[in-house]
C-alpha positions as CSV (number, residue, x, y, z in Angstrom):
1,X,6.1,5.5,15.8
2,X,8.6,7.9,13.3
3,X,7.8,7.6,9.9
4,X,9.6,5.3,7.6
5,X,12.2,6.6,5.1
6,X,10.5,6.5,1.7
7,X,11.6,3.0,0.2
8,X,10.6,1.1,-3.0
9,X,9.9,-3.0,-2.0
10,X,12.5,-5.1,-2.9
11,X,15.4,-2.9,-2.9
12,X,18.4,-5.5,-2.2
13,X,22.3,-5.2,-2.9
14,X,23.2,-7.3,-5.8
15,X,24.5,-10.2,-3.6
16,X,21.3,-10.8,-1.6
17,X,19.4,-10.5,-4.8
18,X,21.5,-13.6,-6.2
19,X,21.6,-15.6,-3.5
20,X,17.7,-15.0,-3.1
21,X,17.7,-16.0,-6.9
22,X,19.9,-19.0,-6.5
23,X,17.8,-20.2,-3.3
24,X,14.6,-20.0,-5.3
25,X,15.6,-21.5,-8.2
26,X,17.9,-24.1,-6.7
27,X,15.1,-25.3,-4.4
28,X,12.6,-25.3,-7.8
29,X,14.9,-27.7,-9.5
30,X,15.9,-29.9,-5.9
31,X,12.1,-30.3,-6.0
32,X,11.6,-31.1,-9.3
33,X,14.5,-33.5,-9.2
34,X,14.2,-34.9,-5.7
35,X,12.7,-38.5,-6.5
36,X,15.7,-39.2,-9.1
37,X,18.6,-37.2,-7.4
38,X,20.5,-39.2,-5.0
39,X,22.5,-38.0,-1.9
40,X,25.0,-34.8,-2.1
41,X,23.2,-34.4,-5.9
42,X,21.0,-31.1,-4.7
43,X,24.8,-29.2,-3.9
44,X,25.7,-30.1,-7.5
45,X,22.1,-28.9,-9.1
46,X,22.4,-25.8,-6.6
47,X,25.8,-25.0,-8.5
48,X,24.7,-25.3,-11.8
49,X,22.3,-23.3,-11.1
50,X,24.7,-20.8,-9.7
51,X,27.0,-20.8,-13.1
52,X,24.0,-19.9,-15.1
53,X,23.1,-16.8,-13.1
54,X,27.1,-15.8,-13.0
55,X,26.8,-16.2,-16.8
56,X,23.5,-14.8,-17.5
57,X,23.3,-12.1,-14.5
58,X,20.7,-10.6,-17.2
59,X,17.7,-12.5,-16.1
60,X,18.0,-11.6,-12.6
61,X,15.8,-8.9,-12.4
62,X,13.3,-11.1,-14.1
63,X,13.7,-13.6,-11.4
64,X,13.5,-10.8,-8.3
65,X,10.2,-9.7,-10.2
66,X,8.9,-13.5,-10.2
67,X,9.6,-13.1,-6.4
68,X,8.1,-9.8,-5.7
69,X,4.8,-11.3,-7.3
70,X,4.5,-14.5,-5.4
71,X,5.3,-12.5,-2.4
72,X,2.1,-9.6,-2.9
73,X,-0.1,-12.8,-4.2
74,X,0.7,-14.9,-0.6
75,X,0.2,-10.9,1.2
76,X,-3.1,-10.3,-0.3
77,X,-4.7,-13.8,0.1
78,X,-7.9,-13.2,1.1
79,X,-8.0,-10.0,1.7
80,X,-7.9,-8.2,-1.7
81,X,-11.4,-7.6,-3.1
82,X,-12.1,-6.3,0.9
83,X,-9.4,-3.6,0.4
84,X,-10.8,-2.5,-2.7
85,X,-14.2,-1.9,-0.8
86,X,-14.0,1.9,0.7
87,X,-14.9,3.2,3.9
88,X,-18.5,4.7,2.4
89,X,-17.2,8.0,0.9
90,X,-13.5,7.5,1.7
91,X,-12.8,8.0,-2.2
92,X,-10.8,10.1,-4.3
93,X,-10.9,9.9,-7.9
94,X,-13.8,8.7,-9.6
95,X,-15.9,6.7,-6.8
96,X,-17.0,4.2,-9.8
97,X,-13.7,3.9,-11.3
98,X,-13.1,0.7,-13.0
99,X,-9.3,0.9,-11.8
100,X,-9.0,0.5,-8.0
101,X,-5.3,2.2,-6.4
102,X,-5.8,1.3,-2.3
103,X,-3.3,4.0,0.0
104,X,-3.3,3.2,3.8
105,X,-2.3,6.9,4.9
106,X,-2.3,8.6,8.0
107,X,-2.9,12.8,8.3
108,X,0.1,12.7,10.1
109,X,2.2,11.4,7.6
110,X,4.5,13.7,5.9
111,X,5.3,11.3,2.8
112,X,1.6,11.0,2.5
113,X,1.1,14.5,2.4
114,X,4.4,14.8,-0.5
115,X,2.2,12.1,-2.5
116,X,-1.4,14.4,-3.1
117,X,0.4,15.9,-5.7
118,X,1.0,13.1,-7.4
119,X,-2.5,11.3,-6.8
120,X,-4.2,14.2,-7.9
121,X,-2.4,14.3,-11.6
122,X,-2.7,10.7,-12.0
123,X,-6.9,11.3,-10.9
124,X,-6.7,13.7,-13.4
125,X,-4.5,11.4,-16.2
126,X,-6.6,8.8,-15.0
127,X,-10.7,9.0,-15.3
128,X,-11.3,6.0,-14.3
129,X,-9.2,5.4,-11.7
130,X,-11.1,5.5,-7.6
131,X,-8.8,5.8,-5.0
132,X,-9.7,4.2,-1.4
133,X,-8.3,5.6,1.4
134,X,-7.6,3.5,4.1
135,X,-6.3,5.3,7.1
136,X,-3.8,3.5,9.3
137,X,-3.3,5.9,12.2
138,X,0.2,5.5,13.7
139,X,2.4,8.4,13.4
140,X,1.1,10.6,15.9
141,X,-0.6,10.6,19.4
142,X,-3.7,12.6,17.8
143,X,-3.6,10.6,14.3
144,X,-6.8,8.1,15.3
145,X,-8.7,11.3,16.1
146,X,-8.3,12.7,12.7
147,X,-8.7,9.7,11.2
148,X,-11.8,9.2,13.0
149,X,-13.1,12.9,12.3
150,X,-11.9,11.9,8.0
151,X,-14.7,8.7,8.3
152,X,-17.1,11.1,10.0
153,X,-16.7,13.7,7.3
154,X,-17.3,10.5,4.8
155,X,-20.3,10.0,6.3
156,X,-21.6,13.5,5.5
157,X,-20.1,13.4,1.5
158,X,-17.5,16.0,2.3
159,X,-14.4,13.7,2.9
160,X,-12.5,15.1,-0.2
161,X,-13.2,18.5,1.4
162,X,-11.5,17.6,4.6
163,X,-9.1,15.1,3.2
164,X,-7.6,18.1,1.2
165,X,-8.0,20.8,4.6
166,X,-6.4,18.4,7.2
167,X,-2.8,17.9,4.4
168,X,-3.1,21.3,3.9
169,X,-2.6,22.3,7.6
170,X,0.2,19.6,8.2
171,X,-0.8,18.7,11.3
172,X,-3.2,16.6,13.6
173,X,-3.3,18.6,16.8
174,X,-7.2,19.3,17.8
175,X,-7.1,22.5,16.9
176,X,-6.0,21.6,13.3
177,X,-8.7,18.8,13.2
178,X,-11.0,21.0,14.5
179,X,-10.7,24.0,11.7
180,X,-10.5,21.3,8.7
181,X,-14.1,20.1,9.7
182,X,-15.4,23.3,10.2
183,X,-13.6,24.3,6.8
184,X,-15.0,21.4,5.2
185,X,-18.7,22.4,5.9
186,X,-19.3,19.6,8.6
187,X,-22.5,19.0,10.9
188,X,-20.4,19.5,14.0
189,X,-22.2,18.0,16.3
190,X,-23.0,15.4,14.1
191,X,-19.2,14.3,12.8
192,X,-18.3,14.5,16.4
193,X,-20.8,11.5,17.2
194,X,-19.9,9.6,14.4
195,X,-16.4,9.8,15.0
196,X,-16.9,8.0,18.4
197,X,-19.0,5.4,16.4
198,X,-18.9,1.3,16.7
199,X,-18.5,1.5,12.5
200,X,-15.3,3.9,12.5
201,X,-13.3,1.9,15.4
202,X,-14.0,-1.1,13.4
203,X,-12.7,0.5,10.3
204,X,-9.9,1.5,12.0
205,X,-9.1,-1.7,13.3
206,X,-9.7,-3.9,10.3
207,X,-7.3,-1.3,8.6
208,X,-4.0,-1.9,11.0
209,X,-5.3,-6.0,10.8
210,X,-4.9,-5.7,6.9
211,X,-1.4,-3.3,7.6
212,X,0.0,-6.7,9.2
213,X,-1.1,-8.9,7.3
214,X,0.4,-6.3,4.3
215,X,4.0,-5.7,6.2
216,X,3.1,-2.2,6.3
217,X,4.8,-0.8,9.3
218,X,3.9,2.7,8.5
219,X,2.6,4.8,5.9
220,X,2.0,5.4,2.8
221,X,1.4,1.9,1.8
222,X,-0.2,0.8,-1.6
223,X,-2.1,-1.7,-3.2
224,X,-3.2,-2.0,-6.9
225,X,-4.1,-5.0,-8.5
226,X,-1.4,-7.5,-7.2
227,X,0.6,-5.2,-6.6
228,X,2.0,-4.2,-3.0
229,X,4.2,-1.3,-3.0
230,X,5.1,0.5,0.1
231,X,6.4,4.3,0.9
232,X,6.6,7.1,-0.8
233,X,7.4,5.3,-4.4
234,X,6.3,8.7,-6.5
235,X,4.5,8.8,-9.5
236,X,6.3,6.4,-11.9
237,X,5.5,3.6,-9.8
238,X,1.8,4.1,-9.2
239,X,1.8,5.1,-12.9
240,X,3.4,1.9,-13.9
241,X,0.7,-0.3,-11.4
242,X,-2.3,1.3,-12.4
243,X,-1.2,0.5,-16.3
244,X,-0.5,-3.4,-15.6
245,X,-3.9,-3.4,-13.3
246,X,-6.0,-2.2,-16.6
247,X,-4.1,-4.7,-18.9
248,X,-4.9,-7.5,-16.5
């Protein structure tokens, strides 16, 4: 699979965004309506509707962010508080961080790679911020092997080690996978077993369930708070998350 272009959610020409506006809003009042309106009446609600927003094209961003919230809330049903709970020692940041910022990433993934810089100022901007790293392992042929050797290295307490050697290489070839660990400081023999262990494939698997269930058809893909943003959305974004996650 080729890595998506980086793209903010929600990103629609001005027409879709007011016909999605007038669909939502005409529906809303159709339903509120519907026991009193009589026949043909919707069309005529459905118009009014479509005046105001000609005349008052000011609130539509309001209304495409009322969307984009009811459309993360219905993405992360029942599965939010399990994203927010790490891979043991798949963390950046502060592992006790009151603030939770979930990436599904791949080592493969140039876009990820172009966004450490930006996750390690807002680490640093942000003390109490953890960031859990869920790895979704589809750009490359040898991504799920360094994915698996990144939970093995978690398993030992040096996945920030290899996290930063494996980006720092740009590539997931064996060789590449096989010099991060050793840079890293790995047991070897060890992270080699627990790479080919029952708890890894399940992580791996549970990761690409929640990447459906998310729209995420490639990486990086973020969640913080109620919030699902996916690509490479740089710094402002996240920035601008994280700060409505601690005020809610």
């Amino acid at each position: 699979m080729s890595e998506p272009a980086p793209r903010s959610k929600f990103v629609f020409p001005a027409a879709a965004v007011a016909l999605t506006a007038l669909g939502a809003l005409g529906g809303w009042a159709y339903e509120r309506q519907r026991g009193e309106l009589g026949p043909g009446q919707k069309q005529a609600v459905e118009q009014v509707v479509r005046n105001y927003l000609l005349e008052h094209p000011e609130i539509l961003p309001e209304v495409v962010e009322k969307l984009r919230q009811k459309d993360s809330q219905k993405q992360l049903a029942g599965i939010s508080d399990k994203l927010e709970v790490p891979y043991p020692g798949a963390v950046l940041g502060n592992p006790q961080g009151k603030i939770t910022l979930v990436e599904f990433s791949d080592f493969a993934c140039g876009y990820c790679r172009a966004s450490e810089p930006v996750l390690k100022e807002l680490i640093a901007q942000n003390p109490d911020l953890k960031i859990v790293i869920r790895h979704l392992p589809v750009i490359a042929p040898t991504s799920p092997a360094a994915a698996a050797m990144g939970l093995a290295a978690a398993g030992q307490g040096k996945y920030v080690a290899f996290h930063d050697a494996m980006f720092a290489a740009g590539r997931t070839d064996p060789a590449s996978i096989e010099a991060a660990a050793q840079s890293a400081g790995l047991d070897m023999a060890r992270a080699r077993a627990e790479a080919q262990a029952p708890q890894v494939r399940a992580e791996l698997e549970a990761n690409m369930a929640y990447s459906r269930q998310l729209g995420f058809d490639g990486t990086p893909g973020w969640v913080v708070g109620d919030q699902v943003l996916v690509g490479a959305v740089g710094k402002e974004a996240l920035a601008k998350a994280i700060a409505a996650a601690r005020k809610s």
